[in-house]
KEPA-240310 format. One record per residue (C-alpha): chain; x negated, y negated, z. Coordinates in Angstrom, 1 decimal, decimal comma. Each point is the difference from the previous one (the first is absolute). Layout:
REM KEPA-240310
<vexti senu="A" px="X" py="Y" pz="Z"/>
...
REM end
This chain:
REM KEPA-240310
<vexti senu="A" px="-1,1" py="-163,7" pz="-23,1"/>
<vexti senu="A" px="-3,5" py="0,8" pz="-0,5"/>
<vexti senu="A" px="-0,8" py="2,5" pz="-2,5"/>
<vexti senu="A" px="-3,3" py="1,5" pz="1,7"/>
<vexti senu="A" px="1,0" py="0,1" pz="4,0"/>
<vexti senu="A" px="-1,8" py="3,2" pz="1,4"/>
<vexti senu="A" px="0,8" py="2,6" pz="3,0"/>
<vexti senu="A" px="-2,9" py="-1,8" pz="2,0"/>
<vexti senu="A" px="2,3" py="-3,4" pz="-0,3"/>
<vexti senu="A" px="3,2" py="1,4" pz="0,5"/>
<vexti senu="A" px="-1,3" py="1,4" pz="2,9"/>
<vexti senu="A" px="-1,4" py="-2,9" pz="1,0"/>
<vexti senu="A" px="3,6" py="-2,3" pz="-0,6"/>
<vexti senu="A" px="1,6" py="2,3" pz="2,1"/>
<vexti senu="A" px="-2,5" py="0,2" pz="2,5"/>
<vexti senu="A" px="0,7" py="-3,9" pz="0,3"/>
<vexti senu="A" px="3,7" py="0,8" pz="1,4"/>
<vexti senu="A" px="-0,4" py="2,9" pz="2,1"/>
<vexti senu="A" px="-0,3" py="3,0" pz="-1,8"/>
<vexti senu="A" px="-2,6" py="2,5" pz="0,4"/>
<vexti senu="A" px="-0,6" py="2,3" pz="-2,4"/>
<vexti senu="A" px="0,4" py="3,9" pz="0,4"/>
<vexti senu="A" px="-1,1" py="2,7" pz="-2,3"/>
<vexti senu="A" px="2,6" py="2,3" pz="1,3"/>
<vexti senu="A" px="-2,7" py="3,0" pz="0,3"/>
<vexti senu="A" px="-1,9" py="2,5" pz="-2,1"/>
<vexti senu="A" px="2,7" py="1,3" pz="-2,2"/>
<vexti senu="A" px="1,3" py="-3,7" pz="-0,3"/>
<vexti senu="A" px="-1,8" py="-0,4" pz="-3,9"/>
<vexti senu="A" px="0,1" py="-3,3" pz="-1,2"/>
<vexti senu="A" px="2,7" py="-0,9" pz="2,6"/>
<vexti senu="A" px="-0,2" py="-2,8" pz="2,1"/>
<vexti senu="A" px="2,2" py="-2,1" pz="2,8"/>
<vexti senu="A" px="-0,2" py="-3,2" pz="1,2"/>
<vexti senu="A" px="1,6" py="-0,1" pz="3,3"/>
<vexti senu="A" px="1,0" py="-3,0" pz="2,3"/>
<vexti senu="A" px="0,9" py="1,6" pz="3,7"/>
<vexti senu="A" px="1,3" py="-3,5" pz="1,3"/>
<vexti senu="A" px="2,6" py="-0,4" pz="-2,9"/>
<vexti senu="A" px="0,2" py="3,6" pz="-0,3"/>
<vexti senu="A" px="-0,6" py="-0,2" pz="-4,0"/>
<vexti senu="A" px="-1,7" py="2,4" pz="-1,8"/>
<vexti senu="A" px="-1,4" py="-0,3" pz="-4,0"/>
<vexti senu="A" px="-0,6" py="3,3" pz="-1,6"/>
<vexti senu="A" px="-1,5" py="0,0" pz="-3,5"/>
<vexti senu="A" px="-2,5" py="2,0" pz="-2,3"/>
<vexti senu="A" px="-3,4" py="-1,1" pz="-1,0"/>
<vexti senu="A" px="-0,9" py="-0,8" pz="-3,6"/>
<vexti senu="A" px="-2,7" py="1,9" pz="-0,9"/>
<vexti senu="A" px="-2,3" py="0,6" pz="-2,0"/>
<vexti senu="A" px="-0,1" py="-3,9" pz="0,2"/>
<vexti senu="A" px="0,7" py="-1,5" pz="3,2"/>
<vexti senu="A" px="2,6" py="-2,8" pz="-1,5"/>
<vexti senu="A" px="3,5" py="-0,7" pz="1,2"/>
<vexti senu="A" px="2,3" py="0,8" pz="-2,4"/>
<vexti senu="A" px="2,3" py="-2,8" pz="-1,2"/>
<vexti senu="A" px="3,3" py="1,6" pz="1,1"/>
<vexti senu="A" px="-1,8" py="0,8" pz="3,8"/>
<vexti senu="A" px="-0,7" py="-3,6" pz="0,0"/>
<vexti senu="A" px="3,4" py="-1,1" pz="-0,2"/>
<vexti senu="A" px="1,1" py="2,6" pz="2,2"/>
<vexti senu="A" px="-2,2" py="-1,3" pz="2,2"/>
<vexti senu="A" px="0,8" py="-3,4" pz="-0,1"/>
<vexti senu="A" px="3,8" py="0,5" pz="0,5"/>
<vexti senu="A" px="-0,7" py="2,6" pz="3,2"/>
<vexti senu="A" px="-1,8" py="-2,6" pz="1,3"/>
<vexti senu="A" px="2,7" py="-3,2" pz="-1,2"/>
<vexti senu="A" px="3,0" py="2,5" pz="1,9"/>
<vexti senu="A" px="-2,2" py="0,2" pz="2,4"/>
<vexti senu="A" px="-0,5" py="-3,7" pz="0,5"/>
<vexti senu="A" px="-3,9" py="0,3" pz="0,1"/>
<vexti senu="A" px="0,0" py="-2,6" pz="-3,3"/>
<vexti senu="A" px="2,8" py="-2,1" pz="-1,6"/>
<vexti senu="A" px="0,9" py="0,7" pz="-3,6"/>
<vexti senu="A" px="-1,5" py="-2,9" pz="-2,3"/>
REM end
C-alpha cells in the first residue's frame, strides 16, 4: 500500500473503472463520490486536507471496495 497516494490518483484509479467523480454540491465540504452508473456503485469518502494524501485506513478501504467489487483480485 503506498504511503503517499494523493486525491488526484485515487481519482484517477477509479476513473480507470468507471467512476466519475462527483462533489455532491456547494455544501458538500470535503465530500466526494465516485460513482459508476453501469454497475450502479457509488464511493463516498472525505478529502484529506490540509495535505492532499490518502490516509492509510482509506487506502485499504479502498482496496477491499474495489476487491468485493471484483475491479482487482486480492494479492
Amino acid at each position: 500500500m503506498p504511503k503517499d497516494f494523493t486525491v488526484d490518483e485515487l481519482t484517477r484509479l477509479f476513473a480507470m473503472f468507471g467512476f466519475q467523480i462527483d462533489n455532491k454540491g456547494k455544501t458538500s465540504g470535503s465530500r466526494v463520490m465516485y460513482s459508476n452508473e453501469v454497475k450502479e456503485l457509488s464511493y463516498i469518502l472525505h478529502k484529506p486536507h490540509p495535505s492532499n494524501i490518502v490516509k492509510a485506513f482509506i487506502m485499504k478501504d479502498v482496496k477491499e471496495f474495489l476487491v468485493d467489487n471484483k475491479f482487482i483480485t486480492e494479492d
